[in-house]
N, C-alpha and C positions, 0 to 999 in steps of 0.2 A: 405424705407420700401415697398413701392410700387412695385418696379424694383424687390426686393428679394423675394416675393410671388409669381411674372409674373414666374421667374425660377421655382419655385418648380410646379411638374406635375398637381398638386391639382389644384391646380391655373387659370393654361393656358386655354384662352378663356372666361376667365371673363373681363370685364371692370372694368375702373378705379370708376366709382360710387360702383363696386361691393365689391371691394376692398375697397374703402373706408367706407362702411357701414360695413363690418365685422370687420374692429379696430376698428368701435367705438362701437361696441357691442363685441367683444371676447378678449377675457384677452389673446396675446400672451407673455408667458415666455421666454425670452434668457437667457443662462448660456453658462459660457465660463467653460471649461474645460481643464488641461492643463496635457501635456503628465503622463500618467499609471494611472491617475483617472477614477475610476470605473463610469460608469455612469450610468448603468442599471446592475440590476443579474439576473441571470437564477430563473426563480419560482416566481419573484414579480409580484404583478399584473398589468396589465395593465392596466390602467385608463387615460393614456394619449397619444393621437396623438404626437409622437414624433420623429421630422427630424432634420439629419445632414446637417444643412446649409454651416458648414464651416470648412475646414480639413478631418482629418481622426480618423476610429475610427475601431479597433479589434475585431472582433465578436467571440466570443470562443462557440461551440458544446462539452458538456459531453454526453458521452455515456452513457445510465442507468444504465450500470454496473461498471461504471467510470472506465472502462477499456482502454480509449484511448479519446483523445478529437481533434477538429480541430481546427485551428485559422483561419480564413481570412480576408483580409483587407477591408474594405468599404473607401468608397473615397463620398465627397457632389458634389451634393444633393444626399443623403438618409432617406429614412422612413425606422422607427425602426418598424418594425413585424408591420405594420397596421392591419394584418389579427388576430394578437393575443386579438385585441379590441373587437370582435364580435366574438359567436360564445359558447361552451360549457366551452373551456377550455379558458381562458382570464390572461395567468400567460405568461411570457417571456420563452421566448424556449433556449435564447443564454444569457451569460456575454458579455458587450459593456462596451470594457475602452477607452478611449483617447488615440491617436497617436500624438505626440506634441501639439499646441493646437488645442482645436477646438471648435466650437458653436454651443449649442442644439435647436430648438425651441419646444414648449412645449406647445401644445395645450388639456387644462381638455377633457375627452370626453365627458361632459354634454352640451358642445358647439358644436360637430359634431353632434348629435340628436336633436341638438336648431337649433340655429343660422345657422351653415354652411349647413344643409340638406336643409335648405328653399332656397339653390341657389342650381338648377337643376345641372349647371356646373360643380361644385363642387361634389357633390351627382355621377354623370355618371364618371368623374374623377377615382373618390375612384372605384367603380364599376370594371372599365376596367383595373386598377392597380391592382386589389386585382383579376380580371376572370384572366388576363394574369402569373401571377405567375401560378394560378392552371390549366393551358395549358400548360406554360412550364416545370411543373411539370411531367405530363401525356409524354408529346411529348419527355421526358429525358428516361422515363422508356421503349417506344416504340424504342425510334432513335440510342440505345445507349448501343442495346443487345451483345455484344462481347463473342467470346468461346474463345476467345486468354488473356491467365492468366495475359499478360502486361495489356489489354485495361478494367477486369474487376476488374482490382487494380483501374484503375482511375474512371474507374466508380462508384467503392465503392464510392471513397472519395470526389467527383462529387455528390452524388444524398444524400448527409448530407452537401453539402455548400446551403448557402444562397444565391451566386450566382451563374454564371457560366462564369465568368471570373476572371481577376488576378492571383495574389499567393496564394495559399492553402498550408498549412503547418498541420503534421496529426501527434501526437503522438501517436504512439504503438509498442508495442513488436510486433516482425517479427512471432512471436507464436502465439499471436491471432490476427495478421492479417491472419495468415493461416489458421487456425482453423474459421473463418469467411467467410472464402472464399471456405472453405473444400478442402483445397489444402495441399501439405508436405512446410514443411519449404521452403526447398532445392529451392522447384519449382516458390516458391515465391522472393526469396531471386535472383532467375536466373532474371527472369522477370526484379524485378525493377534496376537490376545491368546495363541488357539494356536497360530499360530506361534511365538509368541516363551515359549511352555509346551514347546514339543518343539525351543526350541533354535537354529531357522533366524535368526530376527532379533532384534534389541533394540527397543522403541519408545522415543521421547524424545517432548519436549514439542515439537507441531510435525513432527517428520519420524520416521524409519524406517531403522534399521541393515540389511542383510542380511550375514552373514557371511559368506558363501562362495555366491554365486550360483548357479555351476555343482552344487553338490550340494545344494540348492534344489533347484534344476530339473530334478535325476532324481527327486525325489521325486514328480513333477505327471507324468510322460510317460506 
């Protein structure tokens, strides 16, 4: 149990006394989940610090107008939305199901305003996880301006992932990806035709593969 907390980033640079005094004060939850079990939905509240220790897990994006949704893969160690625990809005933003098996840990949040804030390390941890997403956030919208109709397809589809690497997979009509982008059909349809000529994506019927998002998107900077 020791060894598996040193992994997650929360963790790193605490000692083993530090460790061991929060099991014996915080109730951690495991649950195994096994491939297309829903594990979180979109709109539930947030009430709990919740990391993918083990496997893989689907992140699903609807659009407000559930006009098109995104899938992307997460891979462990991941924390589920930390930044959804805090804050106005405290409901999940994404669906997280299972990708064959995999293991939750599942921390109430009356423990991270108890127990866990009283270790500094911990506390600066959450901090510099939760500043860095909203840098890399900023530094996406800055680094990643494209006028070329290929580079602000992926940028679309870029700046509504959770990350910004792996496979992203995007379903929508080629209509209102154009209409979104204030582009003609045509010009969108050229676009991702070369993209998927030099490699970056697949097209299916209906939605949009990318392969590797991050080296997508050195391609556009």
């Amino acid at each position: 149990m020791y060894e598996s907390l040193l992994c997650l980033p929360y963790f790193q640079g605490m000692s083993k006394d530090d460790i061991t005094s929060i099991l014996g004060k915080v109730t951690l939850e495991f649950k195994r989940y096994a491939d297309g079990e829903i594990i979180l939905r979109q709109g539930e509240k947030c009430d709990k610090f919740t990391i993918l220790i083990q496997g893989k897990i689907s992140g699903i994006s609807q659009a407000p107008d559930n006009s098109y949704h995104i899938t992307e893969e997460l891979g462990a160690p991941y924390t589920i939305e930390p930044y959804s625990l805090f804050g106005y809005d405290t409901e999940y933003k994404r669906d997280y199901i299972a990708k064959n098996n995999c293991t939750i840990l599942s921390i109430n949040k009356q423990y991270i305003f108890g127990e866990l804030s009283r270790h500094n390390i911990f506390t600066i941890n959450l901090l510099n996880i939760i500043s860095h997403k909203t840098q890399q956030t900023i530094e996406r919208i800055w680094h990643y301006d494209s006028t070329d109709i290929a580079g602000r397809i992926v940028q679309f589809i870029a700046n509504r992932c959770e990350t910004q690497k792996g496979e992203k997979h995007i379903s929508i009509k080629m209509e209102r990806l154009a209409t979104l982008l204030c582009e003609t059909r045509l010009n969108i349809s050229k676009a991702l035709n070369e993209l998927q000529v030099a490699g970056h994506l697949t097209l299916h019927r209906g939605g949009i593969t990318i392969h590797s998002i991050e080296n997508t998107l050195d391609c556009f900077k």
